[in-house]
C-alpha positions as CSV (number, residue, x, y, z in Angstrom):
1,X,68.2,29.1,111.7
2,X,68.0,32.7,110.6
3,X,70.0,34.5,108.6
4,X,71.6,37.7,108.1
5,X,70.4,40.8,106.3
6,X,73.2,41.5,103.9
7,X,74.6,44.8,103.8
8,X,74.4,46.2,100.3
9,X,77.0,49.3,99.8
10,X,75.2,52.3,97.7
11,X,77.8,53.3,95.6
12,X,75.8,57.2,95.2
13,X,77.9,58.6,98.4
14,X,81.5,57.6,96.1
15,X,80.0,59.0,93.2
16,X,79.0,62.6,94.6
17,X,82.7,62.6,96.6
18,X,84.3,61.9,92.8
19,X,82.1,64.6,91.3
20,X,83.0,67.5,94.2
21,X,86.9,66.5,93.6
22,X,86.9,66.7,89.8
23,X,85.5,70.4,90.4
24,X,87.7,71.7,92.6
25,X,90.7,70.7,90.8
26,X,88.9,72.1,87.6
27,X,88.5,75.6,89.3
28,X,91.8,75.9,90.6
29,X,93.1,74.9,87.6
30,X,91.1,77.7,85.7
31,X,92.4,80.2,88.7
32,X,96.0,79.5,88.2
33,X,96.0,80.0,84.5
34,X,93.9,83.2,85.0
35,X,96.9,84.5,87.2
36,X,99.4,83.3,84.7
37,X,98.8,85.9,82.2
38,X,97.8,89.4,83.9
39,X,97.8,91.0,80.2
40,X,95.0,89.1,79.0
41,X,92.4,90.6,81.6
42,X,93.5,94.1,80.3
43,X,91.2,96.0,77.8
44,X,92.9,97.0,74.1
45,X,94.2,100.6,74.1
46,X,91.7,102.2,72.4
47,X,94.0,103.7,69.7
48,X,91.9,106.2,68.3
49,X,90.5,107.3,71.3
50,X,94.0,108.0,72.6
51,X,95.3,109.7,69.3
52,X,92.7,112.3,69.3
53,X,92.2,112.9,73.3
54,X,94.2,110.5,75.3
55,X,94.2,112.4,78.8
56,X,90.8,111.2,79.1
57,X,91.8,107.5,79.5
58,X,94.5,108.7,82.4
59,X,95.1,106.4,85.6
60,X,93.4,103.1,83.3
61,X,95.9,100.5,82.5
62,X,95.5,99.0,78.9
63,X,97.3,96.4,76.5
64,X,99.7,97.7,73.5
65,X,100.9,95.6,71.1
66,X,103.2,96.4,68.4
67,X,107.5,96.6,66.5
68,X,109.8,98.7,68.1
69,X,110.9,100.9,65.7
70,X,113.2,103.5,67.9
71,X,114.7,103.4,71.4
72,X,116.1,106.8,73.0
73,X,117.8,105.9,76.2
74,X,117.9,108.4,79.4
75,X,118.8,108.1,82.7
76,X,115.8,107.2,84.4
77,X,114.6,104.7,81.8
78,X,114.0,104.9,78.1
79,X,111.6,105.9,75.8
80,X,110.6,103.5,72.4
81,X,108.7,104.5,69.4
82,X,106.0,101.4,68.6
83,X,104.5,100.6,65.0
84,X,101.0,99.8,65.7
85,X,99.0,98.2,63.2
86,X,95.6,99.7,62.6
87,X,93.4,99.1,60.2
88,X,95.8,98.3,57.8
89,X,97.5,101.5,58.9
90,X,100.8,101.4,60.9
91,X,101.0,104.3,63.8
92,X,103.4,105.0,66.0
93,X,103.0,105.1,69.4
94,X,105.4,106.5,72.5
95,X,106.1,104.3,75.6
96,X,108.1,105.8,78.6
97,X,110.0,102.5,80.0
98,X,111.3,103.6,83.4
99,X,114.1,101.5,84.8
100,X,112.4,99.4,87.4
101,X,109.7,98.2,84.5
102,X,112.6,96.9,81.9
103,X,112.7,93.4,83.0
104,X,113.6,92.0,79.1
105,X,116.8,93.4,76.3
106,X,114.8,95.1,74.1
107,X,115.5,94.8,70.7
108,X,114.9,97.5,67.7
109,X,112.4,95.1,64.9
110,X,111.0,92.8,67.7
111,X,107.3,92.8,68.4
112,X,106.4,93.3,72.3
113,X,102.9,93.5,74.1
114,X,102.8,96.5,76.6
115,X,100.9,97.1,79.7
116,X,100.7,100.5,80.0
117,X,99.3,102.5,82.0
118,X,98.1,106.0,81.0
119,X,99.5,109.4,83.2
120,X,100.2,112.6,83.2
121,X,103.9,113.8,83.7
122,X,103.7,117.3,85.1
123,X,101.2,119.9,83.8
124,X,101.9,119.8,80.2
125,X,102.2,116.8,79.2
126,X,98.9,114.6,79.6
127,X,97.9,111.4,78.4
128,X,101.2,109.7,78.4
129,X,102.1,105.7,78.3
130,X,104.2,104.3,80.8
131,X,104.9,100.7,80.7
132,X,104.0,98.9,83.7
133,X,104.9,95.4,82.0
134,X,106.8,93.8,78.7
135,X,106.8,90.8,77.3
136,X,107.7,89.4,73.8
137,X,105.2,88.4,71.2
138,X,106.2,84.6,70.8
């Protein structure tokens, strides 16, 4: 009588399947999160830089974060003045706001992070910050 080669399963192809599956849900997990904060990817306004000759850093986008101290309403949007600590030093700091950017109340003593982006407004004003996103500090 003869008898029968037993099949033995390698468990190595189940193994290298598991390992491929627990990366790809670990990258798109990392690529959603990435997505869920745009601000985050966004380089620090440079605060000196801009004080002293901010039409150089025109058409780059860059993060503000800081109190509201004033708001001056207009037609087309609004303008704020933003404390921005420094050093110890508190500076304030005008954001342009139009209309189609205010997605939030905003609220005179609140802290805020700005995306702004950095543009010139006719020939004699250069270097100014226009919001492009708000959010509250939380």
């Amino acid at each position: 009588m003869s008898r029968r080669a037993s099949k033995k399963s390698n468990g190595v192809p189940l193994i290298i399947t598991i390992v491929i599956g627990i990366l790809v849900i670990a990258f798109v997990a990392m690529t959603l999160t990435s997505k869920d904060k745009p601000a985050d990817n966004k380089q620090t306004l440079p605060l000196d830089d801009y004080l002293s000759r901010g039409s150089t850093l025109r058409q780059n986008e860059y993060t503000i974060q800081g109190k509201v101290e004033e708001r001056f309403p207009g037609v087309s949007g609004e303008m704020v003045s933003l404390l921005v600590k420094d050093r110890d030093v508190e500076k304030r700091i005008p954001i342009i706001i139009p209309n189609d950017k205010k997605n939030i109340n905003i609220e005179r003593e609140q802290e805020y992070i700005f995306t702004v982006r950095v543009t010139d407004i006719g020939d004699n004003n250069r270097g100014v910050l226009i919001a492009q996103s708000i959010s509250p500090l939380q």
